[in-house]
Structures are given as C-alpha cells and as structure tokens.
C-alpha positions in Angstrom: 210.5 -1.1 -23.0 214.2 -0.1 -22.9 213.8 1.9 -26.2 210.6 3.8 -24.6 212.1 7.7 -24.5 211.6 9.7 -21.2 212.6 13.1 -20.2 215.8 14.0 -18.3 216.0 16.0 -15.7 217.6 18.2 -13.4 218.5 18.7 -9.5 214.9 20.4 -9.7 213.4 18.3 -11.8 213.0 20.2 -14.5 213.3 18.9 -18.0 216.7 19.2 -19.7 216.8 16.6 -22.2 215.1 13.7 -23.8 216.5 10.4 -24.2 216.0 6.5 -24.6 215.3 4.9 -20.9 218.2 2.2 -21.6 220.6 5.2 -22.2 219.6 7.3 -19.0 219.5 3.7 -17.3 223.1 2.7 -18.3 224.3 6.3 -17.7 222.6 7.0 -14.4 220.6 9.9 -15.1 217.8 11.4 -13.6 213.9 11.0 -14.8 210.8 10.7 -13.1 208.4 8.0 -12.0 205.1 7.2 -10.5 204.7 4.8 -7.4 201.0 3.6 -6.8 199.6 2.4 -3.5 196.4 0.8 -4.0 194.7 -0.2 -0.4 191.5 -1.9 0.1 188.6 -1.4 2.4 190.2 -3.3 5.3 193.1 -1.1 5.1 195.4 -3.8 3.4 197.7 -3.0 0.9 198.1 -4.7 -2.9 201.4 -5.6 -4.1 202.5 -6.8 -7.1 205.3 -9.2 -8.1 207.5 -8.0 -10.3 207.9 -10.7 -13.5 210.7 -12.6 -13.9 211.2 -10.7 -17.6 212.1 -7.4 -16.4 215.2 -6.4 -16.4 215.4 -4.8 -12.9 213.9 -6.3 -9.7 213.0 -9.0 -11.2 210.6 -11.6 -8.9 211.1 -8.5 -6.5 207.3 -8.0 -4.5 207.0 -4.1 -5.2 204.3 -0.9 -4.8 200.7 -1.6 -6.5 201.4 -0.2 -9.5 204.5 1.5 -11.0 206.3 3.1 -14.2 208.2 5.9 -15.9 206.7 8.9 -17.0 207.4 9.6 -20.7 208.5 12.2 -22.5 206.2 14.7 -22.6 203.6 13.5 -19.7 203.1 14.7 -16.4 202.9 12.9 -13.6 199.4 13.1 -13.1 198.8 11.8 -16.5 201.5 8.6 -15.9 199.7 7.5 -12.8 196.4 6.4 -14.0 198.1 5.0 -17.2 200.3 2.8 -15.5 197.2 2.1 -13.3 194.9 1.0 -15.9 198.4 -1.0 -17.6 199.2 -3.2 -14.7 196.2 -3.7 -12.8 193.5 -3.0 -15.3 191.9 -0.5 -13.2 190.3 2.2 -15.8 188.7 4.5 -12.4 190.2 4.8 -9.5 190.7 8.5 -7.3 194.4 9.0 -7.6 195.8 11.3 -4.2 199.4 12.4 -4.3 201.2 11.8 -1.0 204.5 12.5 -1.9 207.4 13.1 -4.0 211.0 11.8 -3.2 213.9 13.1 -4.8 216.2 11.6 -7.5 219.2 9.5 -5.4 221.4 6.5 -6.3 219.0 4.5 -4.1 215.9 5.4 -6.1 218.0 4.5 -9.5 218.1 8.5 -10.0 214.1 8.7 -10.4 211.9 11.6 -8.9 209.1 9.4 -7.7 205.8 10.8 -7.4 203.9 8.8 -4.8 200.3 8.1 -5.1 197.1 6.6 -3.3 194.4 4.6 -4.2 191.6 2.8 -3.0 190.4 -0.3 -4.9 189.2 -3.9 -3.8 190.0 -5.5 -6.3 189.7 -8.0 -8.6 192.8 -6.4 -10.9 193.5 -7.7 -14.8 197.3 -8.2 -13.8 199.5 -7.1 -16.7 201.4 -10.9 -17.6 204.2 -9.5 -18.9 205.2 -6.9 -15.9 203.4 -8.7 -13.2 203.8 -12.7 -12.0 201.4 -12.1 -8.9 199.8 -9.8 -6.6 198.7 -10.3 -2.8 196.8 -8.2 -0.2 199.1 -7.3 2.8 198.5 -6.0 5.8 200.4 -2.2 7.4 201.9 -4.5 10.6 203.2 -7.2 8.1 204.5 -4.7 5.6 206.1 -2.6 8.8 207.7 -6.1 9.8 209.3 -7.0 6.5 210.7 -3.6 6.1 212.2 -3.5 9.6 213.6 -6.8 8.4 215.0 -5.0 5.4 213.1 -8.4 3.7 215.4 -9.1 0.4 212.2 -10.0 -1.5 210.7 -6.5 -1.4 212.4 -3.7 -4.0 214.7 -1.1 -1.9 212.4 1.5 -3.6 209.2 -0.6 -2.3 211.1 0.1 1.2 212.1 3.7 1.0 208.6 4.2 -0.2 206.5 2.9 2.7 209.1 4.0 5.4 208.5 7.5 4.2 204.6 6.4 4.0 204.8 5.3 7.7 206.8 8.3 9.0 204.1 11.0 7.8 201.2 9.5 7.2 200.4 7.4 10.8 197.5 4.9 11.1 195.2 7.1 12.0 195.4 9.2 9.0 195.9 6.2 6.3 
C-alpha cells in the first residue's frame, strides 16, 4: 500500500509528477482521492471502520468507501474500484457531488466526492475495513457538531460540506 505510486499535483490539480504514496505522504504533497457515500433506501448512511492495520485513522469510523486515485486513473475510474475493493459492490450508479480542494486538513488530497445508493449486504474488505454500520443524517449531524473523536476529520469536512449544499430535501 505505501509503495502503490500516485500522481502529484498542482494548486489546479493538474498532474506534475508521479511518485510513491509514502513519499508524497512523508513530504506533504498534493494527490487526489475519492470519497464514497453509500446511503440506503431509508436514507441512512453506511460507514466503515477503518482497520486497526492502516497506517492513518486507524479504528477511525470514516465515508463508505475510500482511496487514492493512482497514477494514471481518473477519478471516475477510482470510484467504482475502490467501491467494488472495500465493499464488494461490482454495480452501483456513482453521482459526483463535490470536489474539495487539497489543504493540510484533507492530508493535501483533492477529494472527489461521490454518491451511492446500495442496501447492502457489502463483502467488507478485512484488511482495510474492521466494521461497518448504517447511520442515520440527525445522528451523523450530532456527532459532527460534537466534533466526535472517533469519526476521521476528513469524514467531518466531508459531510459538513454534504449538509451545507445538499439539504434533506434534496438527499
């Protein structure tokens, strides 16, 4: 996993370079992810816990699905693979909602946001994922008002953003 090589890039998020993720980890520089939300039919959302082998976030409760985009892949392409990788799910429609940009907050990724609806049952990936639960939008809006310690800051940033331009009667 740290030796898996992603593109660098710019302010704009354009490619400059190429290099090893535990090299543009150590060194802070910026690369692009997907984020995955994954709701059912009741309108609940599915969140995984990240596994206590990972070297960030570890135990951290975090979006449905999420990974790097590799060198050479485009967003659109990432988000289904890390999809079908960590949940197992092989067809699901994937909408982009969002992108945020690259900040020390978001560990210097451009995250690409995505939704998805699924009910379940997910093939959880055992060696990124100990658990997963279904959560509801007024218990998710409580913990992050809460600024809960078990969710990932990025989880947080994430679904305030979520919240703040997509309202209940849209989601």
């Amino acid at each position: 996993m740290s030796n898996e090589l992603l593109d660098v890039v710019d302010e704009l998020d354009c490619i400059v370079d190429r290099r090893r993720r535990r090299e543009i980890h150590a060194s802070g520089l910026r690369h692009r992810a997907v984020h995955i939300l994954v709701f059912n039919d009741r309108g609940e959302l599915f969140l995984q816990k990240r596994s206590m082998l990972k070297d960030l976030n570890r135990g951290l409760w975090d979006s449905s699905a999420a990974g790097h985009v590799d060198a050479g892949e485009t967003y659109g392409d990432c988000a289904p693979r890390e999809l079908k990788e960590e949940l197992g799910v092989a067809a699901a429609d994937l909408r982009a909602l969002f992108k945020l940009q690259a900040c020390p907050e978001l560990g210097m990724e451009f995250i690409q946001v995505y939704r998805a609806e699924h009910n379940g049952p997910f093939e959880l990936a055992a060696d990124e994922i100990d658990e997963g639960d279904w959560f509801s939008r007024p218990a998710l809006d409580d913990r992050v008002a809460r600024d809960d310690p078990t969710l990932t800051e990025t989880f947080k940033i994430i679904w305030r953003h979520y919240r703040q331009h997509f309202p209940p009667a849209e989601t």
